[in-house]
MIDODO-567402 format. One record per residue (C-alpha): residue number from 1; x, y, z. Coordinates in steps of 0.1 Angstrom, whole numbers. Layout:
<nodes>
    nr       x       y       z
   NUM       X       Y       Z
...
</nodes>
This chain:
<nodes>
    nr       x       y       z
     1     525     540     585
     2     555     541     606
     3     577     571     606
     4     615     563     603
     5     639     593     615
     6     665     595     589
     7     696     611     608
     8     714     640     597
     9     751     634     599
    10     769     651     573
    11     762     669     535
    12     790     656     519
    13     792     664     482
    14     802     641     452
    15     832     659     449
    16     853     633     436
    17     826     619     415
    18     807     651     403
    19     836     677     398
    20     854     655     384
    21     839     646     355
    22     831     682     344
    23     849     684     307
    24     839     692     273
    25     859     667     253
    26     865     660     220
    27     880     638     192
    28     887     667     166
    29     895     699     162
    30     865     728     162
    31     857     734     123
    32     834     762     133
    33     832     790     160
    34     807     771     180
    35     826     741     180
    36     856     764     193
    37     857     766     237
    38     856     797     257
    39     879     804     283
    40     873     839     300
    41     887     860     333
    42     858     885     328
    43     879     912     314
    44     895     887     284
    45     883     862     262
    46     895     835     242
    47     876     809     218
    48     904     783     214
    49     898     756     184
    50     927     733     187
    51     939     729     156
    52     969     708     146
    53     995     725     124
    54     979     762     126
    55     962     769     159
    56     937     795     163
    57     927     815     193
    58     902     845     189
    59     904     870     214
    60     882     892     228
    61     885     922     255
    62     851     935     271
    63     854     970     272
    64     863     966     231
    65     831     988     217
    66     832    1011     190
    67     819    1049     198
    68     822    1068     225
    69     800    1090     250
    70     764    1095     242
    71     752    1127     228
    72     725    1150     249
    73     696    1163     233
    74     690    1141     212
    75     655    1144     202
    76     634    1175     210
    77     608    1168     193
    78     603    1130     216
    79     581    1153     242
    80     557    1166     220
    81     555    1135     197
    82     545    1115     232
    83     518    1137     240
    84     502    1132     203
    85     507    1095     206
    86     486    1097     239
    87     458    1112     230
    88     460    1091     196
    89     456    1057     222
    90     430    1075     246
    91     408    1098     227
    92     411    1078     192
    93     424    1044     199
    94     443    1049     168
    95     469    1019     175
    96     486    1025     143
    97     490    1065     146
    98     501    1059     179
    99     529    1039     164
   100     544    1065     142
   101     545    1090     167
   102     562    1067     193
   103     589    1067     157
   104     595    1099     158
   105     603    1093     199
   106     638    1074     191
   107     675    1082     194
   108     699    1063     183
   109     714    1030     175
   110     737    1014     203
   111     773    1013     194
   112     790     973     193
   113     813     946     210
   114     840     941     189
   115     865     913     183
   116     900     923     197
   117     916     898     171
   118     930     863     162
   119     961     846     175
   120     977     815     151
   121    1002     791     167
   122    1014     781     131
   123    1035     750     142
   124    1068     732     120
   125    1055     697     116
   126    1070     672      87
   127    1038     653      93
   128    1002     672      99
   129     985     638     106
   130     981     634     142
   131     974     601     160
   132     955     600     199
   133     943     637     192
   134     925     652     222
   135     909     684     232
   136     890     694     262
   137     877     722     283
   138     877     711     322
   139     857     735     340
   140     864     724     371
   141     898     743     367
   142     891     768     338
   143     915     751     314
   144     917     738     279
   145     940     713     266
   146     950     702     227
   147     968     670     226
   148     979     649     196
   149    1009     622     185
   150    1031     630     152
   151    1061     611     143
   152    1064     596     176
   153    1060     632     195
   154    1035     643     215
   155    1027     675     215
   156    1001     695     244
   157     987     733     247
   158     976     745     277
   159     953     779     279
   160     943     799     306
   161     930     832     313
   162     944     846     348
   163     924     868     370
   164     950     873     392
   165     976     882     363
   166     950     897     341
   167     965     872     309
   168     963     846     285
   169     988     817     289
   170     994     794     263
   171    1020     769     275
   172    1033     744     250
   173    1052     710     260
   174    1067     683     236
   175    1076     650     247
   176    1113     644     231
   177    1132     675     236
   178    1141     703     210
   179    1110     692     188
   180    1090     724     196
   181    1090     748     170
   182    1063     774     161
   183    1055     808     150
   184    1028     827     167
   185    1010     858     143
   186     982     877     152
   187     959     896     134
   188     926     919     138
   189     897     929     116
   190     903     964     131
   191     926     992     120
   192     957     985     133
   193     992     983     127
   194    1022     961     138
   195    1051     968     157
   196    1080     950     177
   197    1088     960     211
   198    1120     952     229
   199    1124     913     241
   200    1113     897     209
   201    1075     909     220
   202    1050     918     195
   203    1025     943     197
   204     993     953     179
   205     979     989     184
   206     943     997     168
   207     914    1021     167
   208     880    1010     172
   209     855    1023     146
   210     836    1054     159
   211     805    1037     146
   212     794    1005     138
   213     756    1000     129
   214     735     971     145
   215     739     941     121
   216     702     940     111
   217     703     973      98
   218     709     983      54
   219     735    1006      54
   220     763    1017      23
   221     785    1025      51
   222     779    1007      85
   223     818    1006     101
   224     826    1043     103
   225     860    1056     115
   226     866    1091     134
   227     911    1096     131
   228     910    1128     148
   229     876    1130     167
   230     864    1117     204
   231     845    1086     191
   232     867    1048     187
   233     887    1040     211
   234     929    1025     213
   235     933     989     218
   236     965     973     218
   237     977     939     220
   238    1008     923     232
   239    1027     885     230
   240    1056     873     246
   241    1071     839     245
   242    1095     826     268
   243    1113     794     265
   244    1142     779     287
   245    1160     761     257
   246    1144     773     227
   247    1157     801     203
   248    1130     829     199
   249    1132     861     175
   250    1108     883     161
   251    1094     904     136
   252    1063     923     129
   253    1048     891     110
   254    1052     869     142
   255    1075     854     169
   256    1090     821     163
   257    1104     795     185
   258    1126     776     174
   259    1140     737     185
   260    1120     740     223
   261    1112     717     244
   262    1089     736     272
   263    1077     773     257
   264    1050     796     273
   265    1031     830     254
   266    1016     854     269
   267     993     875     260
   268     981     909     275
   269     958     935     263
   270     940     967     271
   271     921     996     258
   272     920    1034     261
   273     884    1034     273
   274     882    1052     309
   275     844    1049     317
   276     812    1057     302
   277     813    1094     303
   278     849    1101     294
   279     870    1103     257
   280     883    1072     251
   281     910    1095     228
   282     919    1131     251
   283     910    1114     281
   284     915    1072     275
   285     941    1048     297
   286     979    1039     284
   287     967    1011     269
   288     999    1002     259
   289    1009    1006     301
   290     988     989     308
   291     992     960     285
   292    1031     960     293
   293    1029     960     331
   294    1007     932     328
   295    1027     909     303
   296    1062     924     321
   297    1046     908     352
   298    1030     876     346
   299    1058     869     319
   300    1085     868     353
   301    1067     838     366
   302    1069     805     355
   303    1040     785     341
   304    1034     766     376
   305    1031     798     397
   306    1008     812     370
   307     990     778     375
   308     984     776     409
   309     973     814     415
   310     947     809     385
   311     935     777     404
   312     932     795     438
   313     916     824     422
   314     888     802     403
   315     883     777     425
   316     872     802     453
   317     843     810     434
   318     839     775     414
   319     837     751     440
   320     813     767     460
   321     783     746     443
   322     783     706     438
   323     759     688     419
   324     751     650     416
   325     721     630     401
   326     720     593     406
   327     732     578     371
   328     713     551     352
   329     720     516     350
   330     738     521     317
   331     756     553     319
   332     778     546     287
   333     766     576     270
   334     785     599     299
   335     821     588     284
   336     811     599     248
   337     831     632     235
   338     803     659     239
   339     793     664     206
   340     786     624     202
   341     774     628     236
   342     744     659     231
   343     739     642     194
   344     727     605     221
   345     712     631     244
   346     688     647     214
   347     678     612     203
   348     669     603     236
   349     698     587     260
   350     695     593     298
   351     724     618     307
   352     719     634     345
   353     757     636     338
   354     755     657     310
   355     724     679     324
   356     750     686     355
   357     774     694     334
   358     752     721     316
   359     747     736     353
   360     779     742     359
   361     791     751     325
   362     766     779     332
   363     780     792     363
   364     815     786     341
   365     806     810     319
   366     793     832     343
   367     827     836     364
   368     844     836     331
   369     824     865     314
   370     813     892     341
   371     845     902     366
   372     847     938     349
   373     836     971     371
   374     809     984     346
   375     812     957     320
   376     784     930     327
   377     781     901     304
   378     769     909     274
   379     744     890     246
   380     774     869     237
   381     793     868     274
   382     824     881     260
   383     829     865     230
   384     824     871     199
   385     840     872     162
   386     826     894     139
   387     827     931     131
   388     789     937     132
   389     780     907     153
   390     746     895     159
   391     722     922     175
   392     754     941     183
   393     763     916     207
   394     753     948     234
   395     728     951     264
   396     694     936     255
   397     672     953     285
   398     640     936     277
   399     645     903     290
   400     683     891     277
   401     708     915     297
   402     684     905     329
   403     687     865     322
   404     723     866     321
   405     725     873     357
   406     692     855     366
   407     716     827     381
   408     743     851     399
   409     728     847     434
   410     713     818     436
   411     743     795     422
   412     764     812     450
   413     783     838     428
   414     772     869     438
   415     801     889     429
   416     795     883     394
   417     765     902     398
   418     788     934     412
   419     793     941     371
   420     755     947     362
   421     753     969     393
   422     776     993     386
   423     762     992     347
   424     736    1000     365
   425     751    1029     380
   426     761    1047     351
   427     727    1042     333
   428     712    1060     355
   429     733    1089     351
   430     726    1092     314
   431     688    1077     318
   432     683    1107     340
   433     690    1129     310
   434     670    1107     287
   435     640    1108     310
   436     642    1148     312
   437     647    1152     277
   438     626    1128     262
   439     599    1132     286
   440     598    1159     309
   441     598    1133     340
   442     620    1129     364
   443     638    1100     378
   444     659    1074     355
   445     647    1056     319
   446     663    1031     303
   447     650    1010     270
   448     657     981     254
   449     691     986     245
   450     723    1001     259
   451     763     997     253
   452     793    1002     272
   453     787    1041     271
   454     756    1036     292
   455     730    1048     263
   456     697    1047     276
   457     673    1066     246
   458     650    1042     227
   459     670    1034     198
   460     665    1036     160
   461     678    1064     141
   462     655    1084     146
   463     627    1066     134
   464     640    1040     117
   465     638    1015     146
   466     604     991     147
   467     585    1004     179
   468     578     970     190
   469     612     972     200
   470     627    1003     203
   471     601    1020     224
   472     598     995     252
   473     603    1017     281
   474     606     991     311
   475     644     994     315
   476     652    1010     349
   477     620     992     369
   478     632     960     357
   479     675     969     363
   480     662     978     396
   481     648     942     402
   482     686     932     405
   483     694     957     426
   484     670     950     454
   485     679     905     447
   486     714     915     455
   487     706     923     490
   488     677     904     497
   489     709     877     490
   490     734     890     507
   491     716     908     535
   492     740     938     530
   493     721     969     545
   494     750     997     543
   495     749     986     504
   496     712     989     502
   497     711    1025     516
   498     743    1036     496
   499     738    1021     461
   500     702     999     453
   501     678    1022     472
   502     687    1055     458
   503     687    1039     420
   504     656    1019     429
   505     640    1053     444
   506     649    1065     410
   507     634    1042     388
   508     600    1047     408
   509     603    1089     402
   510     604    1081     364
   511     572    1055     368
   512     553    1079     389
   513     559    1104     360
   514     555    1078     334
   515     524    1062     346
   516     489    1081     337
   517     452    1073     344
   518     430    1056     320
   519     390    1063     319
   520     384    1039     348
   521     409    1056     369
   522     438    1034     369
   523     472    1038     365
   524     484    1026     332
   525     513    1031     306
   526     512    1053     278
   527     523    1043     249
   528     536    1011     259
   529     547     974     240
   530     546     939     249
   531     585     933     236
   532     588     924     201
   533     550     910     198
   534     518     925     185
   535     480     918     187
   536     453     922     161
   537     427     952     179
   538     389     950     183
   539     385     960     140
   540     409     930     134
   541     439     952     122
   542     478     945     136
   543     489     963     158
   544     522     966     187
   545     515    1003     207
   546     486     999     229
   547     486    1012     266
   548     490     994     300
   549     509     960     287
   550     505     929     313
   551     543     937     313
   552     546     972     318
   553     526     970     347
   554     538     937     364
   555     572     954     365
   556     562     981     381
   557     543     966     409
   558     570     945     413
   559     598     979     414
   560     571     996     437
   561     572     966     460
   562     606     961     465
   563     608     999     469
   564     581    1001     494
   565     600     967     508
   566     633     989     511
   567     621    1017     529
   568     609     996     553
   569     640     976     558
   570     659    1011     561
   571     632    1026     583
   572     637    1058     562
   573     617    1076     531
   574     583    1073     546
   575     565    1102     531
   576     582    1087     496
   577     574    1053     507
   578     535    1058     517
   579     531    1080     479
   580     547    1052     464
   581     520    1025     483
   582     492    1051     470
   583     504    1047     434
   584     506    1006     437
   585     466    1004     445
   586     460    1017     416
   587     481     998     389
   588     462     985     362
   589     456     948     373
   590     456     917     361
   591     433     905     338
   592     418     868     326
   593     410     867     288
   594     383     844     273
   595     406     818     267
   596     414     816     304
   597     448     826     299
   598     469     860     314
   599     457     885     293
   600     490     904     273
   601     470     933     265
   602     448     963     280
   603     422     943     259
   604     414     907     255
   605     428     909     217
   606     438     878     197
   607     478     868     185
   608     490     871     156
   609     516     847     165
   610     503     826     190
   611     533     805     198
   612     557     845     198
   613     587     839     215
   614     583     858     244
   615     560     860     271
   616     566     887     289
   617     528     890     304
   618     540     859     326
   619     572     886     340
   620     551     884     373
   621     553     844     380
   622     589     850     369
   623     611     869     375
   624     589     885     393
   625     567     871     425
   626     530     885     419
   627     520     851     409
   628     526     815     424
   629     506     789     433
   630     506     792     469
   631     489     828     470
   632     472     833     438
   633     458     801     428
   634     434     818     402
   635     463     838     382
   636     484     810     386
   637     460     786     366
   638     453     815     339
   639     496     819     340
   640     495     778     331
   641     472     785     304
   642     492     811     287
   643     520     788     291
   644     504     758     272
   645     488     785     246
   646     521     796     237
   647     539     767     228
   648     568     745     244
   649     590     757     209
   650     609     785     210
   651     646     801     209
   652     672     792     230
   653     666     819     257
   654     627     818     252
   655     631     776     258
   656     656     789     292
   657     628     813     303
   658     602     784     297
   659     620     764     324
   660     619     787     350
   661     578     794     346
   662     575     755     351
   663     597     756     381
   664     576     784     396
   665     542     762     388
   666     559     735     406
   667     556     713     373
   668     590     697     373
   669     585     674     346
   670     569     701     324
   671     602     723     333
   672     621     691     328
   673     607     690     293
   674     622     720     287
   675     658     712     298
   676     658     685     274
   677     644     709     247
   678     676     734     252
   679     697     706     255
   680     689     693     219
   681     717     698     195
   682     720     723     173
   683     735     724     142
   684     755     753     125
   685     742     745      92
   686     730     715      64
   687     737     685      96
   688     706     664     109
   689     701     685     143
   690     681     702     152
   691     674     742     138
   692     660     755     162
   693     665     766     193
   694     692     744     216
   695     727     740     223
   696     759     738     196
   697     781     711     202
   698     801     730     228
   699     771     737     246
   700     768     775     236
   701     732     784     236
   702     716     787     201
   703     693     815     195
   704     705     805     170
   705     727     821     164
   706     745     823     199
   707     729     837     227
   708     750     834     261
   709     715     842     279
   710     700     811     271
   711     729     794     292
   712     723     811     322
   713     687     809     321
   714     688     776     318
   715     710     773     351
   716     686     795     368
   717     658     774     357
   718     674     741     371
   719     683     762     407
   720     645     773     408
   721     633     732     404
   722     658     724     433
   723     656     755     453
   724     629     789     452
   725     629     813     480
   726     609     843     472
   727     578     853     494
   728     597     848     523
   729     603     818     526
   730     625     787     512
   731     611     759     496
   732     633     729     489
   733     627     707     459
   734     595     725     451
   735     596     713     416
   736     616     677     411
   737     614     659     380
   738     610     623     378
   739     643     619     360
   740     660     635     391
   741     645     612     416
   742     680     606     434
   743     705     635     436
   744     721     661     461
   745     730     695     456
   746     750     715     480
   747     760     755     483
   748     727     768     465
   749     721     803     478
   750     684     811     489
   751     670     851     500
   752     682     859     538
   753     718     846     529
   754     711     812     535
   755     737     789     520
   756     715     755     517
   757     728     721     511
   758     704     688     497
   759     701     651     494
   760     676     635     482
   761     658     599     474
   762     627     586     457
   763     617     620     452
   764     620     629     494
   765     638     650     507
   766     662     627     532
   767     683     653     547
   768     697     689     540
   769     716     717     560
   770     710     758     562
   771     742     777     568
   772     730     810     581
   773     754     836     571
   774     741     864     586
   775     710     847     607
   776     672     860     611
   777     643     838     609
   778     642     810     584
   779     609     794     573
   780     614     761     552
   781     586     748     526
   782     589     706     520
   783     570     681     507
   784     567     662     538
   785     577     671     577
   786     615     681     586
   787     634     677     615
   788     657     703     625
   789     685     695     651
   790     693     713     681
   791     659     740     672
   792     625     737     684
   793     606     741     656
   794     573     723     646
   795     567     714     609
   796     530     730     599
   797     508     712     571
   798     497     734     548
   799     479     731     507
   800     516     727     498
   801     534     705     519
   802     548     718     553
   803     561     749     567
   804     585     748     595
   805     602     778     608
   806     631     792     627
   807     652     815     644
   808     687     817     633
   809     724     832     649
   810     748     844     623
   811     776     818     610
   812     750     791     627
   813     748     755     607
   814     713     743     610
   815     714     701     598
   816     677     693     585
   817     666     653     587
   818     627     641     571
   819     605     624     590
   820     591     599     561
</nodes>
């Protein structure tokens, strides 16, 4: 066959193709929360619904939480209840005795996001019948637009959420002038009172509750508030409308504009809340300051200054990533509004459009949700309505917390993984007290649920809590996973020494202390979960506490290999370092059950629910690296077993986690399968959709209910078919569907801060680029042998596909061509 050189010349994105086309649009008004659309700077957040004659906006802040500092000592009786629930699993293998003891191991509940409150736009129309009604949500530019026709005037809103101003903007237009006239009124499900400050500005100033149990839990009094105590923070929030010919006044039921043309709110709000170890009440913020500066501020510029800074300041991180597929011959469906458009998608249209569109509504969401020191997106981003939302809306550790930011490096937006970090920061400093108290070990613990104030105890009341749950105890090794990803992206040694290592080091002192041998000698986990699951034992009776979960001890390997991996980078720690490489030999290892699957369990013990939502015994294929098909061949067949064992149904997040374990066994169709699977619409209630797991019609993930992980798993998932780069090395379309046979991708982010760019044709790569940001040696994985200009470099067949590797200088561009 003869080989044809297909020259590089340049990447150039489908810019004006791609970006352009990214809008959720719509013919109605949102009836429901989910059909509402999120606009976010990371700090606020709005859900705005478009309504006609009464708008609604509901508003968020992230550090809104009820409570305040965690307590110390909580449980002094955890210790001694751990020791009696270890010799229950190793002298009796008494599963179920070993589960009430880990009960009377748990602190307390998490505290909960709360809803800042709800903004109305209640507007004076003689007619509330529009005509040419339009709503939309362009991510491209982080904007949403209501549009609509009565009695010959058109009427627009325009919302955005400025970083750089730190508001919302609401700017109104109609098209004959004087026939603007509204009143805006605001409201909260929080105590709170109104008040009017000077300029016609209205103000709302509230207490949060000083408890506010978990939504799944029977209580006669769940929303507790503390008046004079340290717990519940101050929120206040602010409005302001400005108009150049309009009449405003106000009072402490609204402002109004009257007979405008042109008007502009703003909105500003803040809380008293001062960090995770301080009173939000003797020692909180000016709220109200702070609030005021902000709207005093941003309310002295006009509407196209505001504009133009919230472009520059979104677009810097936005536009970093394009992606095109090639369309289909008939590509109607991509001009349908998107809930007519994922209803065609469920029943089985082609959309690449619309599968695009979902990856970069995911890295939306992303920029949107997580810009706030401390504050990392939380099971809902940072929105969310009710007063005891969903799972408390807080900081699910055993897989959810960890999914949202899955996507952060690799779709080139690594400073929205700055906010988990620093959360990471201050749950160490607590989980160093929980470790001590509840344990007697050293190091840093965190469990499977945590809040603003950093709580880090396994939760439950004190022994209310299901232990499936509540006493998983994989928090810090698997936080610490992110930590080491950040610089393996970014290359950043001064932050490796300063920050990751030390917490990473950390993490490691609690598993040494944590981890104890078994009768063979091994290193296992004592009592330990496989989260939220069970197993029937070797007498046939249920069961969730065992020791040494497939889990428990793929996260460590993986925590002890990234420290081990640190210490070398640093060239420090060595004593710590060789202890550390002791401990790793003898983990508990893998095992292959009788069904030729990854076994879940010390023991090869049967499922009560076979197709269970999670399956964390695959953690080490991913996130995690212990398991591939290039070096383990054996676990990854037993890893594909367990995959077709459990089931392709699932939640939302469980269907986003589903996509990346395809992607890693290089089955892009399988993975494929998936996308489609999460993409399938959802319904709210009584409709023909689908009820499970999926996507609501503005693409929120469905748990249901919503689940913001599912979103950025999903993006992940679709990065690790076009892109994967552990194990040193970077592998470039290592698992490419069938339906994305044509495409290009360009500003992917792959380990070694290599900025990588892709085209694509018949399922070949035809030509790429590698911007090396801060150079080192770069080894490429492809399907067939590359090219790479101005570099010596020889492309090595190997089982899967060809190796070629070089050296690279900082800032270099290295332009890839295929030899086909």
């Amino acid at each position: 066959m003869k080989k044809i050189l297909i020259l590089f010349t340049c990447l150039i994105p489908f810019t004006g193709i791609c970006q352009d086309n990214l809008k959720l649009w719509y013919k109605q008004p949102a009836k429901v929360w989910t059909d509402a659309l999120p606009l976010g700077n990371g700090r606020l957040g709005a859900m705005v619904f478009g309504r006609v004659n009464q708008e609604l906006i509901q508003l968020n802040e992230a550090t809104l939480w009820s409570g305040g500092p965690v307590r110390t000592n909580v449980n002094p009786d955890a210790y001694a209840n751990l020791l009696l629930a270890r010799e229950a699993l190793f002298k009796e293998e008494d599963y179920a005795k070993a589960y009430n003891y880990a009960k009377n191991m748990q602190g307390y509940f998490s505290e909960s996001y709360l809803p800042l409150g709800d903004l109305t736009i209640t507007q004076d129309l003689k007619d509330t019948v529009p005509s040419a009604y339009y709503r939309d949500l362009n991510i491209k530019n982080a904007i949403s637009t209501t549009r609509y026709t009565i009695n010959g005037v058109t009427y627009t809103r325009q919302v955005i959420i400025s970083a750089p101003s730190q508001v919302i903007v609401i700017h109104l237009t109609a098209s004959k002038t004087g026939q603007l006239s509204f009143k805006v009124g605001a409201g909260s499900l929080l105590m709170h009172n109104m008040a009017i400050l000077p300029g016609n500005q209205l103000a709302i100033k509230g207490k949060a509750p000083a408890h506010d149990d978990p939504n799944y839990v029977d209580s006669a009094n769940p929303i507790t508030y503390d008046v004079t105590g340290c717990k519940g923070m101050r929120f206040q929030l602010q409005i302001k409308a400005v108009s150049k010919d309009g009449k405003i006044s106000a009072d402490t039921t609204g402002v109004t504009v009257k007979n405008a043309t042109e008007a502009t709110i703003f909105l500003s709000a803040a809380t008293s809340f001062n960090g995770f170890d301080r009173c939000p009440v003797s020692e909180g913020k000016d709220e109200g300051k702070i609030a005021g500066d902000y709207l005093k501020k941003a309310s002295a510029q006009g509407w196209s200054t505001l504009l133009a800074a919230h472009y520059a300041d979104y677009h810097h991180f936005f536009n970093r990533v394009s992606f095109k597929l090639a369309a289909p011959a008939d590509n109607s469906n991509a001009s349908l509004p998107t809930d007519e458009r994922l209803v065609a998608y469920t029943s089985g249209a082609k959309d690449p459009d619309l599968e695009t569109l979902y990856f970069q509504y995911g890295r939306y969401l992303l920029i949107s949700s997580s810009r706030t020191k401390g504050v990392p997106a939380n099971l809902q981003g940072i929105w969310n309505k009710e007063l005891r939302p969903p799972w408390s809306s807080n900081y699910t550790t055993n897989i959810n917390t960890q999914m949202n930011y899955w996507p952060a490096e690799v779709a080139n937006l690594s400073e929205m993984h700055e906010p988990l970090i620093s959360f990471i920061k201050n749950v160490a400093v607590t989980g160093r007290r929980t470790a001590k108290e509840f344990y007697h070990a050293k190091g840093w613990v965190l469990h499977h649920n945590s809040d603003i104030w950093a709580l880090t105890n396994p939760v439950g009341d004190k022994g209310k809590g299901d232990p499936t749950w509540a006493n998983w105890t994989m928090g810090s090794p698997w936080m610490s996973q992110h930590l080491w990803w950040h610089y393996q992206y970014t290359k950043d040694k001064k932050y490796l020494r300063e920050v990751a290592y030390p917490l990473m080091k950390g993490a490691a002192q609690f598993c040494e202390d944590w981890l104890v041998p078994d009768k063979d000698g091994y290193l296992v986990t004592a009592p330990s979960v496989s989260p939220e699951n069970a197993f029937f034992d070797d007498k046939g009776k249920k069961g969730s506490v065992s020791i040494a979960t497939t889990m428990d001890m793929s996260i460590i390997r993986d925590l002890f290999g990234n420290v081990i991996a640190a210490a070398n980078e640093l060239g420090d720690d060595k004593a710590f370092r060789d202890t550390i490489i002791a401990k790793q030999a003898k983990l508990y290892p893998f095992h292959i059950g009788k069904k030729g699957n990854l076994q879940e369990w010390y023991k090869d013990w049967e499922d009560p629910e076979p197709h269970h939502r999670h399956v964390s015994h695959l953690f080490g294929l991913f996130p995690g690296n212990q398991i591939s098909p290039i070096n383990t061949p054996e676990l990854t067949a037993a890893a594909k077993k367990t995959l077709e064992l459990r089931g392709d149904e699932g939640t939302g997040w469980s269907l986003a986690w589903k996509i990346n374990f395809w992607a890693r066994l290089l089955d892009g169709n399988h993975s494929y399968k998936m996308i489609k699977d999460l993409l399938r619409a959802t319904a709210v209630s009584g409709t023909k959709y689908s009820g499970g797991g999926g996507s609501y019609i503005n693409l929120f993930d469905a748990h249901p209910p919503f689940q913001i992980d599912g979103n950025f798993g999903g993006v992940s998932g679709m990065a690790e078919m076009l892109l994967q780069s552990q194990n040193n090395e970077i592998n470039m379309l290592p698992a490419l569907p069938d339906a994305w046979a044509t495409g290009e991708i360009s500003g992917l982010k792959a380990r070694g801060n290599f900025e990588i760019s892709m085209r694509w044709k018949d399922m070949k790569l035809t030509s790429a680029s590698v911007l090396a940001v801060v150079g080192g040696k770069c080894s490429i994985r492809t399907s067939q042998p590359i090219k790479v200009a101005g570099v010596s470099a020889v492309s090595k067949k190997t089982a899967n596909g060809y190796v070629t590797a070089f050296n690279t200088q900082a800032g270099g561009r290295y332009k890839i061509s295929s030899t086909i």
